[in-house]
ZASEGU-775486 format. One record per residue: residue number from 0; residue in three letters; x, y, z of N, C-alpha, C in turn. Coordinates in nm, 2 decimals, m for minus. Layout:
ATOM_k_r_n.X_n.Y_n.Z_ca.X_ca.Y_ca.Z_c.X_c.Y_c.Z
ATOM_NUM_Ala_X_Y_Z_X_Y_Z_X_Y_Z
...
//
This chain:
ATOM_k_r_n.X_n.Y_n.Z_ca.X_ca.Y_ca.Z_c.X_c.Y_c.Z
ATOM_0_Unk_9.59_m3.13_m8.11_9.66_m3.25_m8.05_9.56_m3.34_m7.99
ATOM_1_Unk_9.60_m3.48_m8.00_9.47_m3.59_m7.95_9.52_m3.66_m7.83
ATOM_2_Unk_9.47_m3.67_m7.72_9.57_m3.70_m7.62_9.50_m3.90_m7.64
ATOM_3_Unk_9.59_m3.96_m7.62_9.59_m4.12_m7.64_9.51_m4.16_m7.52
ATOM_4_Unk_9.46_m4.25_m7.51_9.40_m4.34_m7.43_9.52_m4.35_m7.26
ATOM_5_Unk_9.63_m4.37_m7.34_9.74_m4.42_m7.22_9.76_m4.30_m7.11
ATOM_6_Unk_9.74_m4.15_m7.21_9.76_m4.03_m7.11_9.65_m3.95_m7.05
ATOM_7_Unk_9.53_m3.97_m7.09_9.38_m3.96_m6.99_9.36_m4.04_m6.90
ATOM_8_Unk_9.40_m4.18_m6.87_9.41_m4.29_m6.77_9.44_m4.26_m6.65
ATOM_9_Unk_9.60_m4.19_m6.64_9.66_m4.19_m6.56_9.59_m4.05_m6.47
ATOM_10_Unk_9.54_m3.96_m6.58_9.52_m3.79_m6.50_9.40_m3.82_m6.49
ATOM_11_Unk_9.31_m3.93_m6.48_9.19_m3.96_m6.42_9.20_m4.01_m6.32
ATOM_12_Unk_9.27_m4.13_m6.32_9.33_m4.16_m6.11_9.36_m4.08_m6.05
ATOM_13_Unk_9.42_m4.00_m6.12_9.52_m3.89_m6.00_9.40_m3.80_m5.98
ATOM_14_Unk_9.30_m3.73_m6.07_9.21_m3.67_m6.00_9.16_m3.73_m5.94
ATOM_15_Unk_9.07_m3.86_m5.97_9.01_m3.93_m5.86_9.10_m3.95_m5.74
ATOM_16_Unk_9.22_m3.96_m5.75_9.26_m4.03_m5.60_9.28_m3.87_m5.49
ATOM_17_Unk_9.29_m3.75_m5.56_9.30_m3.66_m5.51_9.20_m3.60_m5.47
ATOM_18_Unk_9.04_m3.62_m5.51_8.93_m3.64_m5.49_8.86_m3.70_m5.37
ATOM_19_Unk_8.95_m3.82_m5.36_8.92_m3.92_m5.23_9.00_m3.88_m5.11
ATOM_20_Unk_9.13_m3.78_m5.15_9.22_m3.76_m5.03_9.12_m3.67_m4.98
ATOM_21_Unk_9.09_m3.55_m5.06_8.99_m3.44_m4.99_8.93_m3.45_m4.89
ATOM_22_Unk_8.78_m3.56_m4.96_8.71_m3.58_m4.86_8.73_m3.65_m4.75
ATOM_23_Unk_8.83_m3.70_m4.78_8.86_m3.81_m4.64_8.93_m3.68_m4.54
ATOM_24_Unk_9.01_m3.63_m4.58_9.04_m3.45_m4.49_8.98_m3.42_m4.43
ATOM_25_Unk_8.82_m3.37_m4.54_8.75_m3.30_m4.50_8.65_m3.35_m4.38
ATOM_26_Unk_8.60_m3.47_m4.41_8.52_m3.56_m4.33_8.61_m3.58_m4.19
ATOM_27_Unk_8.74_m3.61_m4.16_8.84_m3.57_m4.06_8.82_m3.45_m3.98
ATOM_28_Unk_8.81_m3.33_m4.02_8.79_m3.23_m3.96_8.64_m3.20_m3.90
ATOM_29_Unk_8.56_m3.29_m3.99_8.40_m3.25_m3.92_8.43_m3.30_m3.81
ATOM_30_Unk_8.43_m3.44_m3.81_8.43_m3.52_m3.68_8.50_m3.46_m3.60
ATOM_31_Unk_8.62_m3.41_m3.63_8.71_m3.38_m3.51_8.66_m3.23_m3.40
ATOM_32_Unk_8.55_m3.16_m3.52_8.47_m3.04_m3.48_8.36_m3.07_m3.37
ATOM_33_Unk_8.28_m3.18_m3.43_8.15_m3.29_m3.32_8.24_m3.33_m3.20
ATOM_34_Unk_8.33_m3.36_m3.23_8.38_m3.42_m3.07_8.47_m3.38_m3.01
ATOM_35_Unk_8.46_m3.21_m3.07_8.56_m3.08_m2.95_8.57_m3.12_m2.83
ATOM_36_Unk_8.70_m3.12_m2.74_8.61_m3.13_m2.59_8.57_m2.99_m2.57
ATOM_37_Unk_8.47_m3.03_m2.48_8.36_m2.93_m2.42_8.31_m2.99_m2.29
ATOM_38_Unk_8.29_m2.89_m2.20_8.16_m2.92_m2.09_8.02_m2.91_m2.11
ATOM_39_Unk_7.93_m2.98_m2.04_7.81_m2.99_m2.10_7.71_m2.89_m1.93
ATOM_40_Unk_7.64_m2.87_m1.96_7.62_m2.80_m1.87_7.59_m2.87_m1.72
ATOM_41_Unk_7.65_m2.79_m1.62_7.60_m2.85_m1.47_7.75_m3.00_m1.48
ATOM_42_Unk_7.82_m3.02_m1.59_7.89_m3.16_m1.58_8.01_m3.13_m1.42
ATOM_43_Unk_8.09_m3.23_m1.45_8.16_m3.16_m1.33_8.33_m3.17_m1.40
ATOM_44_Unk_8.38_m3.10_m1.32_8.50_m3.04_m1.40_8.63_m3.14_m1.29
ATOM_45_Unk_8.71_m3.15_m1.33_8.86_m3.16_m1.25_8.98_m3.03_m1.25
ATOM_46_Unk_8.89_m2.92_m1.37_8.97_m2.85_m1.39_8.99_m2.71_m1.24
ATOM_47_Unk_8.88_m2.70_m1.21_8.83_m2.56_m1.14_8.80_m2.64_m1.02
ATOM_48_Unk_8.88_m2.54_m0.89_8.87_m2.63_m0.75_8.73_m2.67_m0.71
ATOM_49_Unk_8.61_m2.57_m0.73_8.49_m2.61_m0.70_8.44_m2.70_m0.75
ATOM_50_Unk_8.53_m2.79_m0.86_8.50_m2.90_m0.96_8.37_m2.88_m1.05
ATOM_51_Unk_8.35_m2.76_m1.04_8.21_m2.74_m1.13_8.21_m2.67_m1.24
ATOM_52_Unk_8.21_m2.74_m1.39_8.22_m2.71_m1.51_8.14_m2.55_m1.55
ATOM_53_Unk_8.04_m2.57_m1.49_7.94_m2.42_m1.48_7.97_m2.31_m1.44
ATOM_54_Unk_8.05_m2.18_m1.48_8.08_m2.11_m1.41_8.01_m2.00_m1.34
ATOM_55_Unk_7.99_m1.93_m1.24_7.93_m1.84_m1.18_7.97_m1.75_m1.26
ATOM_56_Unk_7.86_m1.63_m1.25_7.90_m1.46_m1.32_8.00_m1.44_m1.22
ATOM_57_Unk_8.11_m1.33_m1.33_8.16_m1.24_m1.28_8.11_m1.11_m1.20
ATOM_58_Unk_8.11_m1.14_m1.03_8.09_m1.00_m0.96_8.10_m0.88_m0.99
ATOM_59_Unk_8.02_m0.79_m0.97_7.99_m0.69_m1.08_7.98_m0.67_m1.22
ATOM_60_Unk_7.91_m0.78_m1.30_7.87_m0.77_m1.39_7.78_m0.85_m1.41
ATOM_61_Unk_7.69_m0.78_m1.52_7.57_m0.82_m1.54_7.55_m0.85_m1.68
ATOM_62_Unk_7.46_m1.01_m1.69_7.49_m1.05_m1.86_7.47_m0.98_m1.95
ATOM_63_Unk_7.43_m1.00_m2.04_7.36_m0.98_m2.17_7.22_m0.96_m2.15
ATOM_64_Unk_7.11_m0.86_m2.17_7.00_m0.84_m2.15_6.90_m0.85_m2.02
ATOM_65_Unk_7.01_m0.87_m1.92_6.98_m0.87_m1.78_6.97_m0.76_m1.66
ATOM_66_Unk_7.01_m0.66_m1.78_7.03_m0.56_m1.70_6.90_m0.46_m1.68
ATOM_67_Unk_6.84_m0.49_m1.58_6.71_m0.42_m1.50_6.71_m0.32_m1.43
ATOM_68_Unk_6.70_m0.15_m1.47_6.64_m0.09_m1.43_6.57_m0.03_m1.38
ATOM_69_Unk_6.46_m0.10_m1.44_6.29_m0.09_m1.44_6.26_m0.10_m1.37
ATOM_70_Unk_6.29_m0.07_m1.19_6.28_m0.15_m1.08_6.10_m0.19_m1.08
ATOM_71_Unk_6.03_m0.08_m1.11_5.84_m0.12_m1.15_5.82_m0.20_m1.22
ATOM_72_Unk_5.91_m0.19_m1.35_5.91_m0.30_m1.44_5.92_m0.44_m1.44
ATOM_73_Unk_6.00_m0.51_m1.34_6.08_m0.63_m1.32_6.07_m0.65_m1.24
ATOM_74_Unk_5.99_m0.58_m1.13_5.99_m0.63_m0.97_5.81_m0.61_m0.91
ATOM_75_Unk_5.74_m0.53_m1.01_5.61_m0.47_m0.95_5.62_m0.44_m0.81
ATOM_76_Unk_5.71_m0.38_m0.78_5.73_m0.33_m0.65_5.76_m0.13_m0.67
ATOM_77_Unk_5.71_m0.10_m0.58_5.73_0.07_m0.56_5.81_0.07_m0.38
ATOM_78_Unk_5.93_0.07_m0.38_6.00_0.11_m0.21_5.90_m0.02_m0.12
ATOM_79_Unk_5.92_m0.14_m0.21_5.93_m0.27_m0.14_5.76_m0.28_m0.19
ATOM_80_Unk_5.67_m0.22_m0.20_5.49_m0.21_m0.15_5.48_m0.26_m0.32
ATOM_81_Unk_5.36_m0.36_m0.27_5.31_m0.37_m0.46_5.24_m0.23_m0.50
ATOM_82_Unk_5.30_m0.27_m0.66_5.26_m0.14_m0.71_5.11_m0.08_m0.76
ATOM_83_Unk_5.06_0.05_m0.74_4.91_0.02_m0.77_4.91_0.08_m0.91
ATOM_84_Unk_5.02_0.14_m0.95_5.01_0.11_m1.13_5.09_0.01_m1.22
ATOM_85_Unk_5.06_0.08_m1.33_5.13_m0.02_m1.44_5.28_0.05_m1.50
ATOM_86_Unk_5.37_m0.01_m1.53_5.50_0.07_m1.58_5.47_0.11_m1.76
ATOM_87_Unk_5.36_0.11_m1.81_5.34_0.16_m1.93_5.19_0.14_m1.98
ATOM_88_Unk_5.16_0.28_m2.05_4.97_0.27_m2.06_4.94_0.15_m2.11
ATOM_89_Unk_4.83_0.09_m2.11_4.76_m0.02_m2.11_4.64_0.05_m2.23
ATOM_90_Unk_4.69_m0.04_m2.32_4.59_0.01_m2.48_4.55_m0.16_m2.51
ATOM_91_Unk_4.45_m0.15_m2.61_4.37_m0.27_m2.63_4.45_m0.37_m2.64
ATOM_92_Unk_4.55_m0.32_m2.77_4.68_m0.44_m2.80_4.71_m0.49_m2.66
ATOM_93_Unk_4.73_m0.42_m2.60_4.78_m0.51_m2.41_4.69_m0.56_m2.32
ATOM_94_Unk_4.56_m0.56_m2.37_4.48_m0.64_m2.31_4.46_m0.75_m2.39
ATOM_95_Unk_4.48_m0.72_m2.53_4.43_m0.87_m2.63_4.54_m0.93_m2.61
ATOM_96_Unk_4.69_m0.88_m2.63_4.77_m1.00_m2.54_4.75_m1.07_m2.45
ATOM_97_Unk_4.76_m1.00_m2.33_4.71_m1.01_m2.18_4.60_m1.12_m2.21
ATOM_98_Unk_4.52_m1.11_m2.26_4.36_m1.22_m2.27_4.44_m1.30_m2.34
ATOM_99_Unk_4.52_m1.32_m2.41_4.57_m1.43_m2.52_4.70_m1.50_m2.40
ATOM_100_Unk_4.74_m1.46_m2.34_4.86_m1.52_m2.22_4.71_m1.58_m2.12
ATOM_101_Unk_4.65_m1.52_m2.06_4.57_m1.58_m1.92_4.48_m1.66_m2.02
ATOM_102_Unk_4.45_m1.67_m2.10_4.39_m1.81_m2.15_4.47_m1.90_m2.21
ATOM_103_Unk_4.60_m1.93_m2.19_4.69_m2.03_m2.22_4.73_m2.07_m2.08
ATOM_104_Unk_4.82_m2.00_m1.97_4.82_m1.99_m1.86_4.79_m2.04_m1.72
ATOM_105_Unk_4.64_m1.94_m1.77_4.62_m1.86_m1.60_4.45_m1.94_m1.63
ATOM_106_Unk_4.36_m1.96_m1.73_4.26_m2.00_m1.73_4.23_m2.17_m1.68
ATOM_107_Unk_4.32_m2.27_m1.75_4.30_m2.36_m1.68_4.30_m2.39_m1.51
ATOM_108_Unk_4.33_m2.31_m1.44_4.31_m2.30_m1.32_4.19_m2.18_m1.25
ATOM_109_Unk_4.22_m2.10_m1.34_4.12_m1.95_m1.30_3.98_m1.92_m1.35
ATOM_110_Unk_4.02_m2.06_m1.48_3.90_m2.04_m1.53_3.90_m1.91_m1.66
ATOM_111_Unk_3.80_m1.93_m1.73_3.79_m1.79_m1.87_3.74_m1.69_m1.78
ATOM_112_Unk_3.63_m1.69_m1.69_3.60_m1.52_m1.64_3.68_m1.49_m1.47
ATOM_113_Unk_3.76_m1.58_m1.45_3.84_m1.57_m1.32_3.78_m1.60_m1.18
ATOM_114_Unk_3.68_m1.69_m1.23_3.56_m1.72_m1.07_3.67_m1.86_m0.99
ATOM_115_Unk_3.79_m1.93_m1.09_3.86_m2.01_m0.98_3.78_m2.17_m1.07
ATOM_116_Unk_3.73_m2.14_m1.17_3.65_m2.26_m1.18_3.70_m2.34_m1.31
ATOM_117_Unk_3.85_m2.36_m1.31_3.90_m2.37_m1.46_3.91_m2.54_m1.48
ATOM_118_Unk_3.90_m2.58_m1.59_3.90_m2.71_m1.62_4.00_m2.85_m1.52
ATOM_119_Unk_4.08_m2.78_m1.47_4.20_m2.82_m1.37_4.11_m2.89_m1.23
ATOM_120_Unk_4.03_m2.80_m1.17_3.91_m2.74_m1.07_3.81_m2.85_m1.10
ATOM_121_Unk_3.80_m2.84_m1.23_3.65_m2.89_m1.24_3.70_m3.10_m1.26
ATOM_122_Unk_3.84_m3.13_m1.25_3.86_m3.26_m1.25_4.00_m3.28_m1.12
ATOM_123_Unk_3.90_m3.23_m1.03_3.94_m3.27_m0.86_4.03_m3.18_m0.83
ATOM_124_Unk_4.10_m3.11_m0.85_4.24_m3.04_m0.82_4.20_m2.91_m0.70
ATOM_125_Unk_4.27_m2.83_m0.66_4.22_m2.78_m0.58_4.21_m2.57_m0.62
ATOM_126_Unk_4.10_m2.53_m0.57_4.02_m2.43_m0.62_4.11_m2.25_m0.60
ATOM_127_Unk_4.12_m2.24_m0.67_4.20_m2.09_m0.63_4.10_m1.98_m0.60
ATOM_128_Unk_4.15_m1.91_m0.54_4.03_m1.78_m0.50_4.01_m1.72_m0.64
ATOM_129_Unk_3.89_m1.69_m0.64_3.83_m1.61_m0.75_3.88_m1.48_m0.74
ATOM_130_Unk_3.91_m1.45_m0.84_3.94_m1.28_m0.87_3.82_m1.14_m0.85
ATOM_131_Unk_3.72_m1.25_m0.82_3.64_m1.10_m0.78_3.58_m1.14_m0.62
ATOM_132_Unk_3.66_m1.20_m0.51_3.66_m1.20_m0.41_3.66_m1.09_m0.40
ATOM_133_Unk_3.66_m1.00_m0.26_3.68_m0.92_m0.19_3.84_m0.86_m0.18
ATOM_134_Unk_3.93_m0.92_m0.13_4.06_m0.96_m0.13_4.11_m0.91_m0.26
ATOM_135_Unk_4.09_m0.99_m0.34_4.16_m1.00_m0.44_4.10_m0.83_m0.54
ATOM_136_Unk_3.97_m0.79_m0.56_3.96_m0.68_m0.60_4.06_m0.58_m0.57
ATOM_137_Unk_4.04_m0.56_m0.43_4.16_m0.46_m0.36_4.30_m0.47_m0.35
ATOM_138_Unk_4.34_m0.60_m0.43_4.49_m0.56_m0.46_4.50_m0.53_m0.60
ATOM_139_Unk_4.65_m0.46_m0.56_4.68_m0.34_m0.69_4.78_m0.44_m0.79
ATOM_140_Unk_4.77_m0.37_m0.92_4.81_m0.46_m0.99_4.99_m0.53_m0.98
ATOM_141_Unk_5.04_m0.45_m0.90_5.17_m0.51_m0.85_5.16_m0.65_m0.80
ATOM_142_Unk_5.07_m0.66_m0.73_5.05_m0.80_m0.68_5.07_m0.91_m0.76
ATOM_143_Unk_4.97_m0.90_m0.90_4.97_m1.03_m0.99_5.08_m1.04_m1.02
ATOM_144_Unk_5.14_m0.88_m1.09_5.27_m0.91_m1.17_5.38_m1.06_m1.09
ATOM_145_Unk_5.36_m0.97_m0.88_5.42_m1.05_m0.79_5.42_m1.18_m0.82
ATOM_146_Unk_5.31_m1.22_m0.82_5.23_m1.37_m0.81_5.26_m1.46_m0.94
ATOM_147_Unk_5.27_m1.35_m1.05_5.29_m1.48_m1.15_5.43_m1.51_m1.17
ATOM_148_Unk_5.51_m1.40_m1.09_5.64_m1.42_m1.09_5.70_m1.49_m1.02
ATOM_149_Unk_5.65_m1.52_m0.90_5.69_m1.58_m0.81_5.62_m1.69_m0.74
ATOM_150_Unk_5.48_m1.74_m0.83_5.41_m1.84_m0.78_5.32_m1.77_m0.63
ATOM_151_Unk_5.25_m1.88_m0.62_5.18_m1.81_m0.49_5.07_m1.93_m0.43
ATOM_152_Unk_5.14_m2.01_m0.28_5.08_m2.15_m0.26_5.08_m2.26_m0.35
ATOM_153_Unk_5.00_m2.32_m0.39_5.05_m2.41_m0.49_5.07_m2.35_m0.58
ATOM_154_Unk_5.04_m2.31_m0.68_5.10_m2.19_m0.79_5.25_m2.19_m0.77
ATOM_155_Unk_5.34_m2.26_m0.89_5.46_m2.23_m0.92_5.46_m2.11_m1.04
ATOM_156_Unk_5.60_m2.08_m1.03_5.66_m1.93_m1.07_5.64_m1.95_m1.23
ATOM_157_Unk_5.59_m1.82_m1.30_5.56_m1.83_m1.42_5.66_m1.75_m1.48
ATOM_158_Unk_5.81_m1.69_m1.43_5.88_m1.65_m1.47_5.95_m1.66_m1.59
ATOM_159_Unk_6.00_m1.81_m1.61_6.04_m1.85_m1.69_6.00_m1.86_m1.83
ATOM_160_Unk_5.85_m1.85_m1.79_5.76_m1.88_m1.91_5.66_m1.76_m1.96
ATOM_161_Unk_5.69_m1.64_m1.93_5.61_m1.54_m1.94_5.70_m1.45_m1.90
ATOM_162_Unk_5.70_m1.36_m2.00_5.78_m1.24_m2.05_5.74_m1.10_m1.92
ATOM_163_Unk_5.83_m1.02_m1.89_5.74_m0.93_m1.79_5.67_m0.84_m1.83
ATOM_164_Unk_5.71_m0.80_m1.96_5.56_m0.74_m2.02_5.44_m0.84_m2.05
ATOM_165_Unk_5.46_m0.94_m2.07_5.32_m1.01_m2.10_5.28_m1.01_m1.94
ATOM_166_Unk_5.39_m1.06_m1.85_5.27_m1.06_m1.76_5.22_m0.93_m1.66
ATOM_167_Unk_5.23_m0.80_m1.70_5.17_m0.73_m1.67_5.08_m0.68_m1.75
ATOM_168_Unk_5.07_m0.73_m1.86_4.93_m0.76_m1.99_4.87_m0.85_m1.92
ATOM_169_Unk_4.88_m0.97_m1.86_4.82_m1.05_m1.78_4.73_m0.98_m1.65
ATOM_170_Unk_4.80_m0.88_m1.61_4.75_m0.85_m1.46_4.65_m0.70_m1.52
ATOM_171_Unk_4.63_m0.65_m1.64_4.58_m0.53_m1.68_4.45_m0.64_m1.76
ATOM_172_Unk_4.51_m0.76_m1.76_4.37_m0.81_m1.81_4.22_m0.92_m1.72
ATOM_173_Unk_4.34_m0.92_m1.58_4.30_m0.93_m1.45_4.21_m0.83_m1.39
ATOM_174_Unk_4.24_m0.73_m1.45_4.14_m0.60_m1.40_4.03_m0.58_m1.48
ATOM_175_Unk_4.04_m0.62_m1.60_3.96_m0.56_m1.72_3.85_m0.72_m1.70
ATOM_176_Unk_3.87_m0.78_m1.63_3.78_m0.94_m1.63_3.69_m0.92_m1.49
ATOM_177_Unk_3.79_m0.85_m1.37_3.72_m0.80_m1.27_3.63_m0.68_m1.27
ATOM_178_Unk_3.65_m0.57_m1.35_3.53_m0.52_m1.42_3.48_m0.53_m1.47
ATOM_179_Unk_3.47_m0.63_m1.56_3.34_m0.68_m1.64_3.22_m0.75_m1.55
ATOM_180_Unk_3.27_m0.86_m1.47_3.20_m0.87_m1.36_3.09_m0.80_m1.24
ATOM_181_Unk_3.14_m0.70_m1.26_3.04_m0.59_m1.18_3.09_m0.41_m1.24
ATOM_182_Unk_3.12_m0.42_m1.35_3.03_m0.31_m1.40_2.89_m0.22_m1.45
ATOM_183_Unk_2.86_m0.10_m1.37_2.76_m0.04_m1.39_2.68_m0.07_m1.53
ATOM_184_Unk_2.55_m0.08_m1.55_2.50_m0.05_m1.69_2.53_0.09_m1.74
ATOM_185_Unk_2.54_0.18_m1.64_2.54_0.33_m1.69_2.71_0.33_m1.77
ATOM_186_Unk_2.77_0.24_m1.78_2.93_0.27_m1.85_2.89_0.19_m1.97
ATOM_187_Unk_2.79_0.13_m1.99_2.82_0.07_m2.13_2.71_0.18_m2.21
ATOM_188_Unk_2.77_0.16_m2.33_2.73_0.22_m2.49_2.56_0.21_m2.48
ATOM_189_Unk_2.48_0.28_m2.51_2.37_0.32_m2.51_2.28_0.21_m2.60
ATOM_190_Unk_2.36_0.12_m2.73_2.32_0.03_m2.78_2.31_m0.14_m2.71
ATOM_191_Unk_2.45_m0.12_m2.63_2.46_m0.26_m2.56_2.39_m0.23_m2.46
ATOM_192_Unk_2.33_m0.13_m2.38_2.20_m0.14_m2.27_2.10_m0.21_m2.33
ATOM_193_Unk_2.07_m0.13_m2.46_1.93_m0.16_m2.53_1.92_m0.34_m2.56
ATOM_194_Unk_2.03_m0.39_m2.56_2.06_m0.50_m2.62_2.04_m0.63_m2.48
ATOM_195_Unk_2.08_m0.53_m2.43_2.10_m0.62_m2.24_1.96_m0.65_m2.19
ATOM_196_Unk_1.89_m0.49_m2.18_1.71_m0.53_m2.17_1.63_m0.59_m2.27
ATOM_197_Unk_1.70_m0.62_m2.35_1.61_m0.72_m2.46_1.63_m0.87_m2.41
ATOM_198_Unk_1.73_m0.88_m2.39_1.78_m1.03_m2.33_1.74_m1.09_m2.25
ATOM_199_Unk_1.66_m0.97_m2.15_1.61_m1.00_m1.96_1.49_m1.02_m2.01
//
């Protein structure tokens, strides 16, 4: 059977026009999805007497991934005192991190070997104590963890921006920079002595 000219005409508008209702539907519901109402964060509400769109946690409970155990882990504290170890062994991988965090960080102010002399320092800003002060040798590594967490004098809080394992990779590589500084010849490899008195 051949269908005429007169009877493909008509079932071509009607798809086309059913074609155009669609997307006009469809394009209706996007928009109407973009401009859900919603609160935006911090906005302010008329709904909730405190008028604040933001809501506080629910008392006794604790979010999603917030939940901290680790009191060494998350606080570098031991029964309030910084802590003089680390909450997990310290292997190269955590110091090559560790060196890969304080040279993003911690060096523009502390400097690459931790003498306080970092690019920051060296164009007027003001000078942090060196890590192989006196002082600073004899605190335990709870302290930094403290310090990067919570800032320390000018030094604002690095919490936000540094994971708490990295930054106790940070404070295990604080130690590993402070002994390099005055480590014995008698600890190094019998080849890198040889190599040291060649240099002198």
């Amino acid at each position: 059977m051949t269908l005429s000219p007169r009877t493909t005409k008509p079932t071509a508008l009607r798809l086309f026009a059913t074609l155009l209702l669609l997307l006009a539907a469809g394009e209706g519901c996007r928009l109407d999805m973009h401009d859900a109402p919603k609160y935006e964060p911090l906005e302010q509400s008329d709904f909730f007497a405190d008028r604040q769109a933001s809501r506080p946690l629910v008392q006794g409970t604790v979010a999603r991934g917030y939940l901290r155990q680790d009191k060494l882990l998350y606080t570098g504290k031991i029964d309030g005192d910084f802590a003089p170890l680390f909450p997990f062994p310290i292997t190269e991988e955590i110091l090559l991190r560790g060196q890969e965090r304080y040279n993003i960080y911690c060096s523009p102010c502390h400097g690459r070997t931790g003498n306080g002399r970092g690019m920051i320092v060296q164009r007027g800003l003001k000078q942090p104590e060196s890590y192989h002060s006196q002082r600073l040798l004899e605190m335990p590594p709870g302290y930094y963890y403290d310090v990067i967490t919570n800032g320390f004098g000018v030094m604002y809080s690095y919490a936000s921006r540094i994971k708490p394992e990295e930054r106790w990779a940070i404070a295990a590589y604080i130690r590993a920079l402070q002994y390099s500084q005055a480590a014995p010849l008698e600890d190094l490899p019998q080849e890198d002595r040889q190599r040291l008195r060649e240099l002198q």
